[in-house]
N, CA and C of each residue as an Amber inpcrd file, in Angstrom:
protein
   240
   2.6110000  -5.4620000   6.5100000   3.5690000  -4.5440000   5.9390000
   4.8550000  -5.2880000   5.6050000   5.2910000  -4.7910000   4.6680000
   6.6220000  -5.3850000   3.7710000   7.8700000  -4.7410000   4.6040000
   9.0150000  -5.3060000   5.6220000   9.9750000  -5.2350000   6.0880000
  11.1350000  -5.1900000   4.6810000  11.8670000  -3.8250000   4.8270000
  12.8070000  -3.9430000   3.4700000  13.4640000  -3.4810000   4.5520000
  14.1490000  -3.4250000   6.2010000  15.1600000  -3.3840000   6.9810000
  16.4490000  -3.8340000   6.6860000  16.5370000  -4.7400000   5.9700000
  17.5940000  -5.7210000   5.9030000  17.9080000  -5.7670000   4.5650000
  17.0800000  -4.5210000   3.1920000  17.2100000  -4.6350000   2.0820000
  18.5450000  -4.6900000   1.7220000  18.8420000  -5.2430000   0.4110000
  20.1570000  -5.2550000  -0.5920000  19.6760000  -4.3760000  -1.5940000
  18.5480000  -4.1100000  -1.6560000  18.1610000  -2.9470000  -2.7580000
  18.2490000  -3.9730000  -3.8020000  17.4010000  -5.0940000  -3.6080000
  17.4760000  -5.9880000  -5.2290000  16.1450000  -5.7700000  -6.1350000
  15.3370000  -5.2360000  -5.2160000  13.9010000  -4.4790000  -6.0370000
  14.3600000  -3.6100000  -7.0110000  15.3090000  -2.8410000  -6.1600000
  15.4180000  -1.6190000  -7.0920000  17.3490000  -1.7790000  -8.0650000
  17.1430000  -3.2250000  -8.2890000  18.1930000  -3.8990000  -9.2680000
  17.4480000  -4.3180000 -10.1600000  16.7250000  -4.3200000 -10.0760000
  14.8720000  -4.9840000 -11.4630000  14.1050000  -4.2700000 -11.9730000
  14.3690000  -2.8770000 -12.1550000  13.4540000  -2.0140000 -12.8990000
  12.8220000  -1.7470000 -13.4820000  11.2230000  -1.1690000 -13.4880000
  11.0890000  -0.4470000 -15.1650000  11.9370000   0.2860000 -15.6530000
  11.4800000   0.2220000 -17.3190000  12.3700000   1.0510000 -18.1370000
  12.2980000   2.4780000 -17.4730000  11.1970000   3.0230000 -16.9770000
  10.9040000   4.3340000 -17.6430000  12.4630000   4.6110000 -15.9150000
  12.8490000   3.6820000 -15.0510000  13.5060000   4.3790000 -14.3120000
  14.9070000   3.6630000 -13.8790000  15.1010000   2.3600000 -15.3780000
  16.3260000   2.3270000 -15.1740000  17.3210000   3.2860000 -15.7980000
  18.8080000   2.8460000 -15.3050000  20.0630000   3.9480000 -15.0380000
  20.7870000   3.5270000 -16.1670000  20.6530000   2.4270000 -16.9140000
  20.9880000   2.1490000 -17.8760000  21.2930000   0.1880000 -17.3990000
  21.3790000  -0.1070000 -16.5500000  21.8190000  -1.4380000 -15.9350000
  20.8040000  -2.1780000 -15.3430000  19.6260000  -1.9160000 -15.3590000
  19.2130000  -2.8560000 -14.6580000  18.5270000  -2.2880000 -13.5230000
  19.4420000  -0.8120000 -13.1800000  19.1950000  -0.7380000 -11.4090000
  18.2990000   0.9580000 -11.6120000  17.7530000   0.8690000 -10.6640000
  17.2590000   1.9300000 -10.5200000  17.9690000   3.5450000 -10.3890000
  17.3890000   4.5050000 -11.1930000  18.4550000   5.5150000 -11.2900000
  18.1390000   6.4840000  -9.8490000  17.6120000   6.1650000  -9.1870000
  17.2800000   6.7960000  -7.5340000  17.8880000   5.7540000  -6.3040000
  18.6560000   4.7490000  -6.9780000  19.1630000   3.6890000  -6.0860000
  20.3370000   4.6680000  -5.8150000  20.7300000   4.9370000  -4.3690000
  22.2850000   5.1070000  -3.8790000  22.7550000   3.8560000  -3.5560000
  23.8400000   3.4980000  -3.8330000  25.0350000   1.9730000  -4.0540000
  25.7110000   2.3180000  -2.6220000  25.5020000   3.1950000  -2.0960000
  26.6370000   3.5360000  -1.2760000  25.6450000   3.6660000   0.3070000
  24.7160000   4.1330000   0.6560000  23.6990000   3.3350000   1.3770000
  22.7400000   2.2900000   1.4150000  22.5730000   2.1590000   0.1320000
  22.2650000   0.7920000   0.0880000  20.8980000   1.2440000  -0.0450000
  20.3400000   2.3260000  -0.5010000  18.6800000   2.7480000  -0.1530000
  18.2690000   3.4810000  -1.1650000  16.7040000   4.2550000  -1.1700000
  16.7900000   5.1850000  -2.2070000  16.9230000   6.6450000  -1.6450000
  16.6830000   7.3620000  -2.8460000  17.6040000   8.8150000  -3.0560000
  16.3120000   9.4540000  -2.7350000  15.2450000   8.9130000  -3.2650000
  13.6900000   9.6280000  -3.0500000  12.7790000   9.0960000  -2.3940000
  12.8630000   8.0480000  -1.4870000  11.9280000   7.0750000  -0.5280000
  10.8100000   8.0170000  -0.2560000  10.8230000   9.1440000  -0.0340000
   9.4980000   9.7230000   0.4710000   8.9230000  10.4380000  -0.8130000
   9.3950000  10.0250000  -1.5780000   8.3820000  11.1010000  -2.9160000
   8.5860000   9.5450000  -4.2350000   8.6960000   8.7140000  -3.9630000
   9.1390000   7.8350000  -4.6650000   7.8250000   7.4510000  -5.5970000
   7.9470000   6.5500000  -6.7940000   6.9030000   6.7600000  -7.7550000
   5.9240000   4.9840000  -7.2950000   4.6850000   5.5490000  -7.5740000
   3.4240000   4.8280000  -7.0430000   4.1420000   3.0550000  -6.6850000
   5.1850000   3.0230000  -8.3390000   4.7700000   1.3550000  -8.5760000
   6.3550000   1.0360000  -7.6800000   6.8400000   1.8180000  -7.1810000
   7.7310000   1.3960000  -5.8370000   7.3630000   1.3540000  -4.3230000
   5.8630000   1.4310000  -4.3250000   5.1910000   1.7960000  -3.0930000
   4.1760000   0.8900000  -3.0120000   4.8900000  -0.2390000  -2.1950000
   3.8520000  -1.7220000  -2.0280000   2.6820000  -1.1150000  -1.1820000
   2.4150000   0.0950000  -0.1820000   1.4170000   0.2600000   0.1610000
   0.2030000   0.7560000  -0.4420000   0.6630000   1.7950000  -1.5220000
  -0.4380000   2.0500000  -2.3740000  -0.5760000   1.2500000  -4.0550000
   0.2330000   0.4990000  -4.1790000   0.0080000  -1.0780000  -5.2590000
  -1.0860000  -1.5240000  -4.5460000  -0.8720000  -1.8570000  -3.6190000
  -1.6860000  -2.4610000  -2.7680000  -3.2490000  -2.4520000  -2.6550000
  -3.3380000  -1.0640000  -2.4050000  -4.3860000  -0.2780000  -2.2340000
  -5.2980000  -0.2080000  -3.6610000  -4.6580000   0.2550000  -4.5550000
  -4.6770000   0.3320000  -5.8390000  -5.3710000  -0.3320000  -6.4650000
  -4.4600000  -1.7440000  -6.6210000  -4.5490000  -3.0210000  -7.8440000
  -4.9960000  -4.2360000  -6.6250000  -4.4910000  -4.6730000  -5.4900000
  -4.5620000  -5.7670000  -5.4780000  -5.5230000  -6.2150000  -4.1910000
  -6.2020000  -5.0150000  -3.7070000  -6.8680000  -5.1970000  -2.2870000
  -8.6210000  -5.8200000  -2.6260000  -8.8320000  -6.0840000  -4.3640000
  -9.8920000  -6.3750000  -4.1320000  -9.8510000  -7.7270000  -4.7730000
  -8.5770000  -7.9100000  -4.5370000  -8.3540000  -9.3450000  -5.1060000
  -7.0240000 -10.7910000  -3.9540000  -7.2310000  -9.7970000  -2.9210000
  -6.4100000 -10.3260000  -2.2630000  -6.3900000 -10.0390000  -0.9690000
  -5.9690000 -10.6400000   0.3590000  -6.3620000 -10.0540000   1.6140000
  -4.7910000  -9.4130000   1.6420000  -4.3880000  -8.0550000   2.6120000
  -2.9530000  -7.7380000   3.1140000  -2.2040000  -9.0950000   3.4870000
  -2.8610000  -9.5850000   4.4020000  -1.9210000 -11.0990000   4.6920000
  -1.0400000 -11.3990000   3.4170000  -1.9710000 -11.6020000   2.8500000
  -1.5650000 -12.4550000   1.3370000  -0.4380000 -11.5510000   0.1420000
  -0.8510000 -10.6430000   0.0750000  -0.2800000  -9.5160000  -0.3910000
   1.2590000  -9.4380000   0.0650000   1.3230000  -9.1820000   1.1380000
   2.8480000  -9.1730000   2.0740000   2.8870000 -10.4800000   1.9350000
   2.8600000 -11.7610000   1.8770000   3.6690000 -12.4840000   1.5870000
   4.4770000 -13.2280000   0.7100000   3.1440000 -12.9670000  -0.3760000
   3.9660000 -13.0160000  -1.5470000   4.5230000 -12.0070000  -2.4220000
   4.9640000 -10.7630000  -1.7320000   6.1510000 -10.1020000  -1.8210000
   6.9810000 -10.4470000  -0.9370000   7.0280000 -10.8240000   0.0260000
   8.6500000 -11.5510000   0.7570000   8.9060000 -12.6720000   0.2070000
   7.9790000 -13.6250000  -0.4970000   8.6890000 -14.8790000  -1.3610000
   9.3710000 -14.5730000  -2.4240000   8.7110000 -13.3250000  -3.0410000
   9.5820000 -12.7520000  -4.5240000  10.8410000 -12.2930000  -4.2220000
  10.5220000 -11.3230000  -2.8510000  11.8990000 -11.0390000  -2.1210000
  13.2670000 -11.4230000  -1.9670000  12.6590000 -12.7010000  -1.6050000
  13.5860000 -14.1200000  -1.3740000  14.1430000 -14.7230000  -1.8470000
  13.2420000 -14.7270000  -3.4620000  13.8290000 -15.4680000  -4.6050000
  14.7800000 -13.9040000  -5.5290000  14.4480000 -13.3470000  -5.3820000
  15.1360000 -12.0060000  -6.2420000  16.6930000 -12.4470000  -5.3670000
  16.7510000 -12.5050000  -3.7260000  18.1460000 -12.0310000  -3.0190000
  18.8920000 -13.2520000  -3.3530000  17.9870000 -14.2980000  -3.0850000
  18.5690000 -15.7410000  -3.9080000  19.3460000 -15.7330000  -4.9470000
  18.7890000 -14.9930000  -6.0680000  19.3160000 -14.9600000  -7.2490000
  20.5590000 -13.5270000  -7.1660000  20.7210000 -12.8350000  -6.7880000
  21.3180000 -12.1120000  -6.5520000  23.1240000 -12.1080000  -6.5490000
């Protein structure tokens, strides 16, 4: 499982169109907690558990999966 505890919310600074705010950032991002506005109803392709499930479990083990989303992670906060 993907730890976003310590997020800056830089996932949701990289958007699709269909849910950026006009900048870049997600229009369900709050700036002011630092989190989202809809975490529990939030849309599929913000939900590494069912991406997961989805697209990449028959091409990849969970191990693998979670880690190279914390390297993208890493490099997104990097760049940040």
């Amino acid at each position: 499982m993907i730890d976003c505890s310590k997020c800056k919310g830089t996932c949701c600074r990289h958007v699709i169109k269909e849910l950026d705010r006009g900048d870049g950032t997600c229009r369900y991002f709050d700036e002011e907690a630092c989190n989202c506005s809809i975490y529990d109803h939030r849309p599929d392709i913000c939900n590494t558990d069912i991406l997961f499930e989805k697209y990449f479990s028959n091409i990849m083990t969970r191990e693998e999966y979670d880690r190279r989303n914390s390297e993208a992670c890493k490099l997104l906060n990097s760049n940040y």
